[in-house]
C-alpha distance (Angstrom), angle and dihedral (degrees) to the residues before:
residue distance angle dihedral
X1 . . .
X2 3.85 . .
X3 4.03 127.8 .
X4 3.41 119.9 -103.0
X5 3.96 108.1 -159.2
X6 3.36 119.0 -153.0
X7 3.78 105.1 173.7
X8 4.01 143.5 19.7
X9 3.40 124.0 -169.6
X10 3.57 111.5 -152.2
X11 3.53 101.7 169.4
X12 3.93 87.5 75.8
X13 4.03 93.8 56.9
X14 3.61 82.5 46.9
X15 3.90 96.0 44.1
X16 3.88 98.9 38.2
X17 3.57 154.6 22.4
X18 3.69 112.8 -101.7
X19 3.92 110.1 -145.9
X20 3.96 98.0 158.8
X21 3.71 141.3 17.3
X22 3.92 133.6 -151.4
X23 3.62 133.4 -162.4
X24 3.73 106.0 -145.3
X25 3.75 135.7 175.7
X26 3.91 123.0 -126.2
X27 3.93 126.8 -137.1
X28 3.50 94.1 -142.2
X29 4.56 127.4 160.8
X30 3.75 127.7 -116.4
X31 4.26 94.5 -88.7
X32 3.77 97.1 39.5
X33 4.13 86.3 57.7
X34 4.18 85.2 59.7
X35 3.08 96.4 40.5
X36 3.85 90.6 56.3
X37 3.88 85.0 49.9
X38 3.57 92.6 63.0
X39 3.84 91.3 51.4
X40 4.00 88.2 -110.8
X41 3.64 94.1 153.3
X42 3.95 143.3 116.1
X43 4.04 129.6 -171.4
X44 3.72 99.2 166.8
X45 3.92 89.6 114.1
X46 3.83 99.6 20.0
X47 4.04 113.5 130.5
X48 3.65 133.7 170.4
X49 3.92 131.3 -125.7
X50 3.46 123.6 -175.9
X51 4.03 115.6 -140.1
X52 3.04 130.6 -169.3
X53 3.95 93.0 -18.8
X54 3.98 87.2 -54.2
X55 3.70 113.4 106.8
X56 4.03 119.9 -141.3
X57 4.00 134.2 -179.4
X58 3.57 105.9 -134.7
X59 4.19 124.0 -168.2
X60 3.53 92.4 31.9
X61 3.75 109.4 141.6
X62 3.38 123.8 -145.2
X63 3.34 120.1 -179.5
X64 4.01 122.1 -128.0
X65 3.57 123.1 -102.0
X66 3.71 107.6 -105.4
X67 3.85 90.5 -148.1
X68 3.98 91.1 47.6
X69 3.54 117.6 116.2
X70 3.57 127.7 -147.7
X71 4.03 92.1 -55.9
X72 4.01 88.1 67.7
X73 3.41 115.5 141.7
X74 3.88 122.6 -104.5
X75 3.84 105.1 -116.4
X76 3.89 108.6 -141.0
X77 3.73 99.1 48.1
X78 3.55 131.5 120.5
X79 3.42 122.0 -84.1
X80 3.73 125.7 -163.8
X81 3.72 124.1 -126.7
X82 3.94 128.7 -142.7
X83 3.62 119.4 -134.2
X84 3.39 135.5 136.7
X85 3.95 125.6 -86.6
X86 4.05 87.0 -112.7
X87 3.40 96.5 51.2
X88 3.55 90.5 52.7
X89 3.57 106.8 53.6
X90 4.02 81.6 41.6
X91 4.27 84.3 61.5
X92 3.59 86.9 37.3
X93 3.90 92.6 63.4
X94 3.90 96.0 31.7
X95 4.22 84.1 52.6
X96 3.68 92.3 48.4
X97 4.43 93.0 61.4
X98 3.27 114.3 83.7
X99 3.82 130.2 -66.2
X100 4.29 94.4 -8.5
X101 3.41 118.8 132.2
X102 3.91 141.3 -179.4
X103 3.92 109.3 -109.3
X104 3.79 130.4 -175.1
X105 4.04 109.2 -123.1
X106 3.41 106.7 169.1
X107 4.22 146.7 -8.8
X108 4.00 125.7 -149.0
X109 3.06 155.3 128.3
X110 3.46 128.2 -83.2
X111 3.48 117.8 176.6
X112 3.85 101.5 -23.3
X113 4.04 89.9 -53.5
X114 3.77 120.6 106.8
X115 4.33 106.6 -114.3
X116 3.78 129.9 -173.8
X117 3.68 124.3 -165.7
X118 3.82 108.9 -138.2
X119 3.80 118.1 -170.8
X120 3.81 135.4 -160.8
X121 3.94 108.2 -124.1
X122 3.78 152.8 -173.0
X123 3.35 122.1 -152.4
X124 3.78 121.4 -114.3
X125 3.62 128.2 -135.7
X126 3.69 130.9 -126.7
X127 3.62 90.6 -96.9
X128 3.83 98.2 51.1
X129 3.61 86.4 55.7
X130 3.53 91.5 50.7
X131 3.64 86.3 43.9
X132 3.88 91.8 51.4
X133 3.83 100.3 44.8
X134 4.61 83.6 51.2
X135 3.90 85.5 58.0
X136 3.82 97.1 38.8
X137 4.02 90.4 55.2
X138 3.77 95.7 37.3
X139 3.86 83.4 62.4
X140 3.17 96.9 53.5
X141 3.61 100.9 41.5
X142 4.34 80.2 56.6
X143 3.32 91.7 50.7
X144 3.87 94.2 49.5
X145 3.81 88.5 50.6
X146 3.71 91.1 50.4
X147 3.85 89.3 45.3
X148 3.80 89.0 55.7
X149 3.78 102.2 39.5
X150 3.93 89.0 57.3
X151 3.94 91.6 52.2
C-alpha cells in the first residue's frame, strides 16, 4: 500500500512558489506504464494547460519502451489528467489571477495506479532564488557544525 516515486521535479521548487498541491491520475498506454516502472521519466519542462475544461501535462518525456514494438508510445505527447470537475473549475479560477500556474511536482505510484502531483504556483524572482539557495546552504553549513561538535 506504499508509494513508489518515480520522479521529482526540483526545478519547480526552485522556479516557483508552491501554494497548493493535487493528486491527479494520468491517462497513460500499455508501454508508457513500463516505462514509468523502470523510472524512465523526466518533468524538468513538464507544464499543464487546461482545454476545454480537461486538464493535460504537456512536455513530459517518457521514454519508449525498449521492448515495444511498433505500437510504442510517442514520448512528448499530451497526456490527460484525472481530476474531479470541482477541482477543476477550482484550478480554473486560481489559473486565471495573476502570474499562477499549474506545475508538475512529482510522479508515483500509489497503489499500482500511475499519480502526479500538480501544484498551484507563483513564480519566483531572481532574488528569491538567490534568497532560497543563502538559506539552503546556511542549513547545511549548521548542520555540519552540529555534526562536528557532537564528534
Amino acid at each position: 500500500m506504499g508509494i513508489k516515486i518515480v520522479a521529482n521535479n526540483k526545478k519547480a521548487y526552485h522556479d516557483y512558489f508552491i501554494d497548493e498541491v493535487y493528486e491527479a491520475g494520468l491517462v497513460l498506454q500499455g508501454t508508457e506504464v513500463k516505462s514509468l516502472r523502470m523510472g524512465k521519466v523526466s518533468l524538468k519542462e513538464a507544464f499543464c494547460r487546461i482545454r476545454n475544461g480537461e486538464v493535460y501535462i504537456e512536455n513530459m518525456n517518457i521514454s519508449p519502451y525498449e521492448q515495444g514494438n511498433r505500437e510504442n508510445h510517442e514520448p512528448l505527447r499530451p497526456r490527460k489528467l484525472l481530476l474531479h470537475r470541482e477541482e477543476i473549475a477550482k484550478l480554473i479560477r486560481k489559473i486565471e489571477e495573476k502570474g499562477l500556474t499549474l506545475v508538475p511536482t512529482k510522479l508515483y505510484f500509489k497503489e499500482r495506479r500511475a499519480k502526479i502531483e500538480i501544484g498551484v504556483g507563483r513564480g519566483k524572482k531572481l532574488y528569491d532564488k538567490r534568497e532560497t539557495l543563502k538559506r539552503k546552504q546556511a542549513d547545511r553549513e549548521a548542520s555540519r557544525a552540529v555534526r562536528a561538535h557532537s564528534l
